[in-house]
TIVO-2410 file (N, C-alpha, C; in nm, 3 decimals):
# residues 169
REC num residu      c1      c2      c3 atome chaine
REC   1      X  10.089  10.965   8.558     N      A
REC   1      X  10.145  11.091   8.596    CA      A
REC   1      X  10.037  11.198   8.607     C      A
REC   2      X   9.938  11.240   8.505     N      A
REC   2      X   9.827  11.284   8.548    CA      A
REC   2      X   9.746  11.260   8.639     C      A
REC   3      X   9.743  11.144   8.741     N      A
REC   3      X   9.670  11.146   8.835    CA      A
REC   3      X   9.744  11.189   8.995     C      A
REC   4      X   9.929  11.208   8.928     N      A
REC   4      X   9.978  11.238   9.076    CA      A
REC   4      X   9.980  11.387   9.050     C      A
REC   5      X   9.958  11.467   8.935     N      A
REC   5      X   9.966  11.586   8.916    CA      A
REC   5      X   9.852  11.607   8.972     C      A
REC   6      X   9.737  11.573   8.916     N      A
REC   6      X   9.580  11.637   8.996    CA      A
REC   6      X   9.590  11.597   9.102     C      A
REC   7      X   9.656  11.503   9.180     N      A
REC   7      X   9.632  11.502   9.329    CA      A
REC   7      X   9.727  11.643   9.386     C      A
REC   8      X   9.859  11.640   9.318     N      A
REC   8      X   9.881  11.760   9.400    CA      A
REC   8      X   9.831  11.883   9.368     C      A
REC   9      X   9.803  11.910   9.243     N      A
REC   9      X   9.684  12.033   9.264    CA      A
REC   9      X   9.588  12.063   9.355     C      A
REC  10      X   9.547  11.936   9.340     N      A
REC  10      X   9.361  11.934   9.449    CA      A
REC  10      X   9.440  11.977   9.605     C      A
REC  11      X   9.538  11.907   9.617     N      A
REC  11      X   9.586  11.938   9.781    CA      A
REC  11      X   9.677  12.013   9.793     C      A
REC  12      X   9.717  12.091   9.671     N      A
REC  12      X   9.830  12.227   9.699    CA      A
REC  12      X   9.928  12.213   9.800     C      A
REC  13      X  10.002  12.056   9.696     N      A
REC  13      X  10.171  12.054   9.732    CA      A
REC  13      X  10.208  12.021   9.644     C      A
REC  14      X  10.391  12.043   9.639     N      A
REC  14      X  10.442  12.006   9.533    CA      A
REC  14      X  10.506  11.889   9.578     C      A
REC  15      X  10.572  11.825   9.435     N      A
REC  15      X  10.611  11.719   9.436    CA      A
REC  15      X  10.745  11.701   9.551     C      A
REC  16      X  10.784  11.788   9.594     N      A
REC  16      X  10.926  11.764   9.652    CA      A
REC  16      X  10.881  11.721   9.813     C      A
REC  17      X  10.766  11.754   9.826     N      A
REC  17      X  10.748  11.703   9.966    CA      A
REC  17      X  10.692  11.544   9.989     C      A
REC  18      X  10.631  11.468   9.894     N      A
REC  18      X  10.609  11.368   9.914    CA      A
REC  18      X  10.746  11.264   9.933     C      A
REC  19      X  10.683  11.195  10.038     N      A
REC  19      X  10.816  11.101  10.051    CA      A
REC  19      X  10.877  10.966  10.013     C      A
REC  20      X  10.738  10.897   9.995     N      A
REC  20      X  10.703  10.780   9.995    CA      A
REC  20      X  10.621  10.794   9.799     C      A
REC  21      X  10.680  10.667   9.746     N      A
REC  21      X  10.589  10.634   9.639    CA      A
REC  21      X  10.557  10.513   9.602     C      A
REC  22      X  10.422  10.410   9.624     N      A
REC  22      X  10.417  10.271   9.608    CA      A
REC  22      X  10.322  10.263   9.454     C      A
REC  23      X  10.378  10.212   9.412     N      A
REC  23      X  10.290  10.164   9.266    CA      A
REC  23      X  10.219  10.042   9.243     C      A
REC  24      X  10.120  10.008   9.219     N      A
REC  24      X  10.079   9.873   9.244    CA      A
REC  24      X  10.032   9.874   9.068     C      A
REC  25      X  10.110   9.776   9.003     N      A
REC  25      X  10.037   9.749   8.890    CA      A
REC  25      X  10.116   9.595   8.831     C      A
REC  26      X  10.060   9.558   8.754     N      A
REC  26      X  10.074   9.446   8.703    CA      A
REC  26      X  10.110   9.428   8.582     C      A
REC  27      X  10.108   9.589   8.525     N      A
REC  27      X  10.195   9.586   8.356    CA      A
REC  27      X  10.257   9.693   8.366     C      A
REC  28      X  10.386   9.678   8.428     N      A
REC  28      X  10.491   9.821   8.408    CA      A
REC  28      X  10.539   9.807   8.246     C      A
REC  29      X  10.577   9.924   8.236     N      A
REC  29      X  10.607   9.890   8.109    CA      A
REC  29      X  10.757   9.834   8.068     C      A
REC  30      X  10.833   9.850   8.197     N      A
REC  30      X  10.979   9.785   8.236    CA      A
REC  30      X  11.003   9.713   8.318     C      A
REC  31      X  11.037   9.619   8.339     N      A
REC  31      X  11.109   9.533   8.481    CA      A
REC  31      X  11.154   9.620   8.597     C      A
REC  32      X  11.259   9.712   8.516     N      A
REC  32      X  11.307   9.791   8.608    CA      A
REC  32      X  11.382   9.926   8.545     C      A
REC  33      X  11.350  10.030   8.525     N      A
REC  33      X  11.363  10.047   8.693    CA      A
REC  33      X  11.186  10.066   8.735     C      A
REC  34      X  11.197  10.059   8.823     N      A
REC  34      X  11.090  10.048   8.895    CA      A
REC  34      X  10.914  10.175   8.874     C      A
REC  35      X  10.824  10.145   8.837     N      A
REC  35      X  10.751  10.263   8.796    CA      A
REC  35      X  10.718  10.332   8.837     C      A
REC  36      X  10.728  10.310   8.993     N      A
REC  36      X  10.738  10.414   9.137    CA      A
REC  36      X  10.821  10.551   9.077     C      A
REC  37      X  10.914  10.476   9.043     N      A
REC  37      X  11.074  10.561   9.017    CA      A
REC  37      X  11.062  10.644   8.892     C      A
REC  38      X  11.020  10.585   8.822     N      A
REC  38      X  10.970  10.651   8.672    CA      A
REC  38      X  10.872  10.769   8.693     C      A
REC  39      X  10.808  10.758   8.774     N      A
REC  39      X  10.663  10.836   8.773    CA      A
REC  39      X  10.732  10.932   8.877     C      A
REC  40      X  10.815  10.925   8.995     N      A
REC  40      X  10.907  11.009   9.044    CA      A
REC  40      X  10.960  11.142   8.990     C      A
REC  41      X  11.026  11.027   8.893     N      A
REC  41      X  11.121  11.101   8.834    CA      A
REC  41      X  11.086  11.202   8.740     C      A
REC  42      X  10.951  11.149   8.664     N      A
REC  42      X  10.878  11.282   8.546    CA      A
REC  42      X  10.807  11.360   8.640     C      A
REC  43      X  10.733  11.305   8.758     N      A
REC  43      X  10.693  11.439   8.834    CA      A
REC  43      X  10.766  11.572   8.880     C      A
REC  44      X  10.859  11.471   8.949     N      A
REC  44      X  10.930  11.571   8.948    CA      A
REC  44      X  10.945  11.586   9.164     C      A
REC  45      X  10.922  11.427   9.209     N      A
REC  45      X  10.930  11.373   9.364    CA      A
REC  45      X  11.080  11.338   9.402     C      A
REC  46      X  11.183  11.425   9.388     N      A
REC  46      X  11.317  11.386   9.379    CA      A
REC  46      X  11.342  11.371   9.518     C      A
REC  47      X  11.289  11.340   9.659     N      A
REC  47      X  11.320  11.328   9.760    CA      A
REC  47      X  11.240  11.191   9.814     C      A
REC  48      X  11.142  11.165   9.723     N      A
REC  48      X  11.061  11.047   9.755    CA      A
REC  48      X  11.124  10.897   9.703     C      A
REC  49      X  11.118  10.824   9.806     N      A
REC  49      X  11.159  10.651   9.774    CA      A
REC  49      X  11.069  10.579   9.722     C      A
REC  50      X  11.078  10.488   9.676     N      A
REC  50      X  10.934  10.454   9.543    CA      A
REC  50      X  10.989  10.266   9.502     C      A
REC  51      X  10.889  10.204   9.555     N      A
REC  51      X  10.887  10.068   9.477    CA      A
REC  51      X  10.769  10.008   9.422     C      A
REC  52      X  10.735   9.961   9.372     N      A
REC  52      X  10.645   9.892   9.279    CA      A
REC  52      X  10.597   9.790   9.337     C      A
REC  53      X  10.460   9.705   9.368     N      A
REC  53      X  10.365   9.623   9.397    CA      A
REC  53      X  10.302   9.550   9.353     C      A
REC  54      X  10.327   9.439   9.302     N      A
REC  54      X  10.305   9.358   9.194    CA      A
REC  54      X  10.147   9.239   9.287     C      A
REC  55      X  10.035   9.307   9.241     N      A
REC  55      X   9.948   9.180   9.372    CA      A
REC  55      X   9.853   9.129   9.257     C      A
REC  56      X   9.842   9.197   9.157     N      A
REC  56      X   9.724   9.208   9.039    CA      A
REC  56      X   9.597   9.223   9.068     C      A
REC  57      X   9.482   9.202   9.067     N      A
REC  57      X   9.381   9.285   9.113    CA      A
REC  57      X   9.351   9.324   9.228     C      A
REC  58      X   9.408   9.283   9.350     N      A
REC  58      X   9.455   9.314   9.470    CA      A
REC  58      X   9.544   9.453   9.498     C      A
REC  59      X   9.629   9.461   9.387     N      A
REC  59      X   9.725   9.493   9.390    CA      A
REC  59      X   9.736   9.656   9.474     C      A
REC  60      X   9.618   9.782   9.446     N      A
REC  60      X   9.581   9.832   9.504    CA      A
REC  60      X   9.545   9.863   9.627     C      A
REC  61      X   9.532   9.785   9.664     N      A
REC  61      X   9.447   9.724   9.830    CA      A
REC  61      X   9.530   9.732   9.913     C      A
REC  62      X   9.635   9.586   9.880     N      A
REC  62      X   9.752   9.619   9.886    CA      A
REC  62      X   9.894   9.708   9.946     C      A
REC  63      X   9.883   9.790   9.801     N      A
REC  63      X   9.963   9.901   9.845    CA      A
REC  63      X   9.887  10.005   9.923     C      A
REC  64      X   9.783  10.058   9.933     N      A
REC  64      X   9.719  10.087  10.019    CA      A
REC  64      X   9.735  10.063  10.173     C      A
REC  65      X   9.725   9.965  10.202     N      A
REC  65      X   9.749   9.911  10.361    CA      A
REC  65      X   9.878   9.931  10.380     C      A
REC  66      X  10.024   9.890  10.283     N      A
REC  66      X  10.128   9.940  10.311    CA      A
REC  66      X  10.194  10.040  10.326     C      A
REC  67      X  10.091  10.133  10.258     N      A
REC  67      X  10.128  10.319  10.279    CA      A
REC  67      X  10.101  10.351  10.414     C      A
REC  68      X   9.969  10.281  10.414     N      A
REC  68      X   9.895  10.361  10.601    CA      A
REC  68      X   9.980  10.242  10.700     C      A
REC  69      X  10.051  10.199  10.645     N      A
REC  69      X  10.156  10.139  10.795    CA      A
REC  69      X  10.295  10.242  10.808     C      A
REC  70      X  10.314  10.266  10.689     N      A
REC  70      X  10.444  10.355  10.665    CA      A
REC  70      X  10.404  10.448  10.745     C      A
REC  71      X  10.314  10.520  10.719     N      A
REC  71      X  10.227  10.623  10.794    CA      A
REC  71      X  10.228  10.599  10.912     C      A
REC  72      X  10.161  10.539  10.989     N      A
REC  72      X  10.122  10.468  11.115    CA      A
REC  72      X  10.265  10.434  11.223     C      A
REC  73      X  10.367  10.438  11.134     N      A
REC  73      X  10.544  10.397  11.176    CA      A
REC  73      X  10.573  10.536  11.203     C      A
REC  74      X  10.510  10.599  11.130     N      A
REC  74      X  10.556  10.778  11.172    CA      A
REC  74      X  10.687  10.815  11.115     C      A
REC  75      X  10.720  10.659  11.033     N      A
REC  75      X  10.883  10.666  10.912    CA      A
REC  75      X  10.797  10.824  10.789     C      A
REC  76      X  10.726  10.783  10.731     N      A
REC  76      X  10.671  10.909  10.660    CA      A
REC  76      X  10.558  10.961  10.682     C      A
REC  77      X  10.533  11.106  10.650     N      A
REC  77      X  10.442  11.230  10.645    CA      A
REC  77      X  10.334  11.171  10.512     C      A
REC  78      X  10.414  11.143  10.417     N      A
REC  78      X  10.294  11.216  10.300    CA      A
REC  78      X  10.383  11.116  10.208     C      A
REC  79      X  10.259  11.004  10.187     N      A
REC  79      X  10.283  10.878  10.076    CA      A
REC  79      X  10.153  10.889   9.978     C      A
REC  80      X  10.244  10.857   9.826     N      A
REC  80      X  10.121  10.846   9.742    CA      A
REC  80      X  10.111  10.715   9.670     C      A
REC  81      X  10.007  10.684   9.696     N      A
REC  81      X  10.001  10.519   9.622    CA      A
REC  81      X   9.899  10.526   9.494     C      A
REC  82      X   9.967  10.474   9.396     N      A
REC  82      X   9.947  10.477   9.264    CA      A
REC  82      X   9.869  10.326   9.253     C      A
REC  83      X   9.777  10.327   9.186     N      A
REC  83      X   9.719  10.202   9.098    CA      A
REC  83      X   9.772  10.201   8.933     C      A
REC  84      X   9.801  10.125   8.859     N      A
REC  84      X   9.805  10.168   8.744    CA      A
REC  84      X   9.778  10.001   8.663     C      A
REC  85      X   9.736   9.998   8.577     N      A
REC  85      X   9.770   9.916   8.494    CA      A
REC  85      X   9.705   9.952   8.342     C      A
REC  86      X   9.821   9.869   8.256     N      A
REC  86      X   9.773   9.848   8.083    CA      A
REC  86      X   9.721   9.668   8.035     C      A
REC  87      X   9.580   9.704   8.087     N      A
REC  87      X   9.590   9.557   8.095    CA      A
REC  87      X   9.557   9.471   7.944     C      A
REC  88      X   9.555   9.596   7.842     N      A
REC  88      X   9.582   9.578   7.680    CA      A
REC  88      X   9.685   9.472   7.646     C      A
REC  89      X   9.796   9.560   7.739     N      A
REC  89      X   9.933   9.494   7.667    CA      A
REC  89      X   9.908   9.344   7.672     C      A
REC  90      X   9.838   9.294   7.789     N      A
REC  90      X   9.857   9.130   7.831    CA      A
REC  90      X   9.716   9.057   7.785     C      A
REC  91      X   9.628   9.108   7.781     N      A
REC  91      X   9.531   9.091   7.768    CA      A
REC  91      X   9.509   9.035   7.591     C      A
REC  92      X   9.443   8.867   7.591     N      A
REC  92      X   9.367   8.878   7.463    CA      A
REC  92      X   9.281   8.885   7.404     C      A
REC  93      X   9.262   9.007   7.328     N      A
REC  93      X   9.123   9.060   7.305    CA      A
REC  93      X   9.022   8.979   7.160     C      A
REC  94      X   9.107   8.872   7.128     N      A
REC  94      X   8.964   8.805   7.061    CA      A
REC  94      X   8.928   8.677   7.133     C      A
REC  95      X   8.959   8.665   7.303     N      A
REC  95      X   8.861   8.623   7.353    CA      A
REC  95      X   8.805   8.688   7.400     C      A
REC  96      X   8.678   8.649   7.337     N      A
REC  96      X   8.549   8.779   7.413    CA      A
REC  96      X   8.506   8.754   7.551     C      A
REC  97      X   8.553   8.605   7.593     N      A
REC  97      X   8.464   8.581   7.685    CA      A
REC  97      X   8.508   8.654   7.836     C      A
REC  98      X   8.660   8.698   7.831     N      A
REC  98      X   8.724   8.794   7.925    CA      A
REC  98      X   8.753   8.868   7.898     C      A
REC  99      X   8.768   8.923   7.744     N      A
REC  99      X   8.864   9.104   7.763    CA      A
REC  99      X   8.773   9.217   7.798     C      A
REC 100      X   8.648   9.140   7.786     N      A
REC 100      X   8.582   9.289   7.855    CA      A
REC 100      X   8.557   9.286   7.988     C      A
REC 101      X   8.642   9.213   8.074     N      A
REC 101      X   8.646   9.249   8.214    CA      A
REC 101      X   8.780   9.364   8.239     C      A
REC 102      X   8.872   9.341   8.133     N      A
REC 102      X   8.982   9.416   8.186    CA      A
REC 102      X   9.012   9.535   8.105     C      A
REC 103      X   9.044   9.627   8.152     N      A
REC 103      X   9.044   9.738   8.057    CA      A
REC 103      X   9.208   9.836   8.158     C      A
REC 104      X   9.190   9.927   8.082     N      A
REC 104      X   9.347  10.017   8.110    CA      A
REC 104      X   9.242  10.139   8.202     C      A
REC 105      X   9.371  10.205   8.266     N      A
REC 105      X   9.329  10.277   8.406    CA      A
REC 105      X   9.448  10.334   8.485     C      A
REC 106      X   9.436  10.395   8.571     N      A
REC 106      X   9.500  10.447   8.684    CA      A
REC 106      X   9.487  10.572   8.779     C      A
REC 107      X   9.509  10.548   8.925     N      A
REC 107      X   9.419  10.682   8.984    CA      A
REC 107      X   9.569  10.682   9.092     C      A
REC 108      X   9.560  10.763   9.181     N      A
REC 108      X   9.640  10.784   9.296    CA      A
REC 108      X   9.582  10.853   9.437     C      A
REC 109      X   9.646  10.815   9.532     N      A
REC 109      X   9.585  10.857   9.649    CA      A
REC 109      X   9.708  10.954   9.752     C      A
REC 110      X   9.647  10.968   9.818     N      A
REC 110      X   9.788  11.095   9.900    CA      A
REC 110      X   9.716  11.005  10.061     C      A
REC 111      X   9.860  10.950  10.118     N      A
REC 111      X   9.791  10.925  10.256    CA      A
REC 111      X   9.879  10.993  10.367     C      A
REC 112      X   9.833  11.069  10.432     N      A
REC 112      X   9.906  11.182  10.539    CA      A
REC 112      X   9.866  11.125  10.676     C      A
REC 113      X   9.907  11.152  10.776     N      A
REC 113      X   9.899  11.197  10.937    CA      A
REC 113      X   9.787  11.197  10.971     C      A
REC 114      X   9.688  11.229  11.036     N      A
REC 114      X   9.580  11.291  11.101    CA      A
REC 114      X   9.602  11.309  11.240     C      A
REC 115      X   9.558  11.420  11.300     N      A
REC 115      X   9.502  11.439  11.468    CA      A
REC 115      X   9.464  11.306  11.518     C      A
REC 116      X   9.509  11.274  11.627     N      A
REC 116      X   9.495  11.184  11.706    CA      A
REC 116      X   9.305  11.197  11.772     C      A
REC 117      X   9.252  11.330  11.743     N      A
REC 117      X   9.138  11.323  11.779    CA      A
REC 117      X   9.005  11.278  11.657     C      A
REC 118      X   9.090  11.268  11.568     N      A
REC 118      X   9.010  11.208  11.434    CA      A
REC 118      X   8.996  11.060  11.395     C      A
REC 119      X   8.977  11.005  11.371     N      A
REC 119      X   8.939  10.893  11.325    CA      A
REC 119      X   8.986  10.821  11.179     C      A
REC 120      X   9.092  10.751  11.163     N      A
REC 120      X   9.156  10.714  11.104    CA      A
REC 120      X   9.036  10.644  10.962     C      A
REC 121      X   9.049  10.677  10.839     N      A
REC 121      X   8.942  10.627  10.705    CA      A
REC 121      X   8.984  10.474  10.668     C      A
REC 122      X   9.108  10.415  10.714     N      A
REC 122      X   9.181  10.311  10.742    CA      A
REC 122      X   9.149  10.227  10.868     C      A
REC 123      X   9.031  10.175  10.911     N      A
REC 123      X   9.073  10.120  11.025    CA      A
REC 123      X   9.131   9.987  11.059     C      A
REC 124      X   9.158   9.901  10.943     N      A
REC 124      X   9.235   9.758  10.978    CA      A
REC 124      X   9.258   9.728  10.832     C      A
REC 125      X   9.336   9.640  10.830     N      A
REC 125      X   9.338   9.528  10.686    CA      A
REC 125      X   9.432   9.409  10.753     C      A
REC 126      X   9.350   9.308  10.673     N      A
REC 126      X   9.368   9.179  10.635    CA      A
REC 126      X   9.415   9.106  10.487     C      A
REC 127      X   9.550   9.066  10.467     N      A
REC 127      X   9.567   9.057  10.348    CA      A
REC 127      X   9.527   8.915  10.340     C      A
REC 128      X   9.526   8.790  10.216     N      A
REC 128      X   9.529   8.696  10.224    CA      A
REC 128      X   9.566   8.632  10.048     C      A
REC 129      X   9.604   8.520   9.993     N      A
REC 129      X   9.645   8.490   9.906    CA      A
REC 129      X   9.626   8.383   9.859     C      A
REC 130      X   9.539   8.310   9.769     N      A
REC 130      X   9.550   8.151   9.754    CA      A
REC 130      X   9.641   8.115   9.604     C      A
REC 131      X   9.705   8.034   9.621     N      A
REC 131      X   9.821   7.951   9.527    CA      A
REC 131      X   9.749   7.937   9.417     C      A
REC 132      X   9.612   7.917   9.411     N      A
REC 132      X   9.538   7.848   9.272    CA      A
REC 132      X   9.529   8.014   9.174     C      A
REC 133      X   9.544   8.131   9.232     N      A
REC 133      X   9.523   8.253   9.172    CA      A
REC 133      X   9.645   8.320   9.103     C      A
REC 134      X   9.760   8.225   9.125     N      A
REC 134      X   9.863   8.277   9.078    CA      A
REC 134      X   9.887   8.291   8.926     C      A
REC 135      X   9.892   8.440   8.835     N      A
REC 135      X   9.927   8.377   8.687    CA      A
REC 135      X  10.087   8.416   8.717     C      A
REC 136      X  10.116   8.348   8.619     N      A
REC 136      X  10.276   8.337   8.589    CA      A
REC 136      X  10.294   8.395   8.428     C      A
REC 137      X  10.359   8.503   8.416     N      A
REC 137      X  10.388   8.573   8.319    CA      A
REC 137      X  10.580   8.518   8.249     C      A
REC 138      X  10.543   8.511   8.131     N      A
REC 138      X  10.678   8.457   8.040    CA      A
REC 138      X  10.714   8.567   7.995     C      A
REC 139      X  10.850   8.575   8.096     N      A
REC 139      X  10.963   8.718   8.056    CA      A
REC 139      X  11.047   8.653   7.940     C      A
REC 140      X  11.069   8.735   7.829     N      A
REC 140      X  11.166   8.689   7.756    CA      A
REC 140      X  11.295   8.692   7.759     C      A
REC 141      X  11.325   8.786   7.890     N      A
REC 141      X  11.487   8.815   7.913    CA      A
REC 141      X  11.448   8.892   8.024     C      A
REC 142      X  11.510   8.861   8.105     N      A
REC 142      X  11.575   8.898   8.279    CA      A
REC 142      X  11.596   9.035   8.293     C      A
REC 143      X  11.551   9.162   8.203     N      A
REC 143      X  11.637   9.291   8.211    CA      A
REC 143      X  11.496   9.365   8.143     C      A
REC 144      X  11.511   9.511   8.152     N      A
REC 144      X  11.456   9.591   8.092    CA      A
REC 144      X  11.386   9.575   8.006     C      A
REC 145      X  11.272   9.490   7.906     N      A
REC 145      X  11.178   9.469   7.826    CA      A
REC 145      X  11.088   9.432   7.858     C      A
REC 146      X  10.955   9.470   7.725     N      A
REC 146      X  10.827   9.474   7.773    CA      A
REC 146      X  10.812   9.369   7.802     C      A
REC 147      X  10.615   9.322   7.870     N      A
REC 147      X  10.606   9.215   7.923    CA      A
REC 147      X  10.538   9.185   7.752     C      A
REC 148      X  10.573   9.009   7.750     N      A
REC 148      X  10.467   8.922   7.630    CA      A
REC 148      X  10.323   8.924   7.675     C      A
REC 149      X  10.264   8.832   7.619     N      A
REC 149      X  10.115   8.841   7.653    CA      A
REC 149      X  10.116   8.726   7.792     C      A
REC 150      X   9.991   8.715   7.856     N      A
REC 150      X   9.999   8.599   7.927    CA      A
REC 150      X  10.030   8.471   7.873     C      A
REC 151      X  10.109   8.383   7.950     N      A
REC 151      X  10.161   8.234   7.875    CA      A
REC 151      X  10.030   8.128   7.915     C      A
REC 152      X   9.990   8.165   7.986     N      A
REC 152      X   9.851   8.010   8.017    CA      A
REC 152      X   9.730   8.057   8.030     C      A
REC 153      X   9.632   7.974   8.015     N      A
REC 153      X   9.469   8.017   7.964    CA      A
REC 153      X   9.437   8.068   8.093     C      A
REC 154      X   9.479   8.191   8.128     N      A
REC 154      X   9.400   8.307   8.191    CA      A
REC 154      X   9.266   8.306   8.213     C      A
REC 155      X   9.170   8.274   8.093     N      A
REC 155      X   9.046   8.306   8.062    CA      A
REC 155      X   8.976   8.188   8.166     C      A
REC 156      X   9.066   8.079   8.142     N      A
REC 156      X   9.002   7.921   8.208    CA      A
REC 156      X   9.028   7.948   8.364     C      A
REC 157      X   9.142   7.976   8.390     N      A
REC 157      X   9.132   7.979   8.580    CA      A
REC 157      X   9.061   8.122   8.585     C      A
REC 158      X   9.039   8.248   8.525     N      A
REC 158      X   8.949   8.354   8.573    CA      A
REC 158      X   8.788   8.309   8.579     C      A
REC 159      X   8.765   8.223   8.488     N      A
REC 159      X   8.591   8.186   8.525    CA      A
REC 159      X   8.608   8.098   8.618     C      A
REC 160      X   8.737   7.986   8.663     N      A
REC 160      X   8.678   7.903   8.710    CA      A
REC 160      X   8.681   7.984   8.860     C      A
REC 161      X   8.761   8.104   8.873     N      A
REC 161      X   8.751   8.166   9.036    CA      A
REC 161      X   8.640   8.271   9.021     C      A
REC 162      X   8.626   8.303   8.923     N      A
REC 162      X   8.450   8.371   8.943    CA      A
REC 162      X   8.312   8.254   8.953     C      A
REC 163      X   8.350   8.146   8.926     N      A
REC 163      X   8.244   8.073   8.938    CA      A
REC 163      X   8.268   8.046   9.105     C      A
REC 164      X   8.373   7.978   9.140     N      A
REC 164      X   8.360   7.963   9.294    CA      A
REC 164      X   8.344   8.050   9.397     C      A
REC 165      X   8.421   8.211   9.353     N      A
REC 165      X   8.331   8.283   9.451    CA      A
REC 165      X   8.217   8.333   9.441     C      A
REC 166      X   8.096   8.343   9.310     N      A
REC 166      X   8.026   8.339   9.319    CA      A
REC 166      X   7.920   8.209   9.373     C      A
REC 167      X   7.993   8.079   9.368     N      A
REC 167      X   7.898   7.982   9.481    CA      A
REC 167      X   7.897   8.016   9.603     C      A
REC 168      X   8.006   8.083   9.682     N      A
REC 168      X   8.035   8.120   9.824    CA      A
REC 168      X   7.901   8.228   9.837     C      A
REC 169      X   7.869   8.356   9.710     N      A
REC 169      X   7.774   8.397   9.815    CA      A
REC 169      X   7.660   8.366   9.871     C      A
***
């Protein structure tokens, strides 16, 4: 919420004009309702539609490219896409050999319109996804509660995909 407040300071609007809200994080602190909606709702964006983006370190990127299409559709003016994650909650920190890659965070961006004589800061994206990167998180119940920790050795498929894309370079 502090980072959608300093964005609208820095750009002197209020919350009622944004329209659009995408959240990309990977530890809401609820299933649902949605943290788009949450962060809405304490701002204080009561005209803005808002869903959540679940990609995990992607996840940003992401929602990013899906704001500047919303944009680009000319469906909305003024979308803010949120990064957020607590990557504490999931994260286990007496393995050393990964918790100090992941740490807690969150920033936001405002993506608007521009003159057709300007030059778009967006000029393409390409998403892509491989099956071997998938973690699978153990909900304990289907409804409103926090997430558990990760259920499978995280630590073992994260080196083994930093080791292979570091052979690629």
């Amino acid at each position: 919420m502090h980072a959608v407040n300093g964005l609208s300071k820095k750009r002197g609007i209020g919350p009622a004009v944004i329209e659009l809200v995408i959240c990309a994080t990977t530890t809401p602190d609820l299933i649902f309702p949605a943290t788009a909606n949450i962060v809405s709702d304490k701002v204080g964006m009561k005209n803005a539609f808002g869903f959540d983006l679940n990609a995990a370190c992607s996840g940003f990127l992401y929602a990013l490219a899906t704001g500047s299409k919303f944009i680009e559709s000319g469906q909305y003016k003024k979308v803010v896409v949120i990064g957020v994650d607590k990557m504490s909650a999931i994260v286990d920190y007496t393995d050393r050999t990964t918790c100090v890659i992941f740490g807690d965070g969150g920033g936001a961006v405002l993506l608007e319109p521009i003159p057709p004589e300007m030059e778009s800061l967006i000029l393409s994206s390409t998403a892509m996804a491989q099956e071997e990167c998938i973690c699978i998180k153990k909900l304990e119940e289907a409804h409103s509660r926090p997430l558990t920790k990760l259920s499978m050795p995280v630590n073992i498929m994260f080196i083994r995909k930093v080791r292979q894309y570091l052979s690629l370079q």
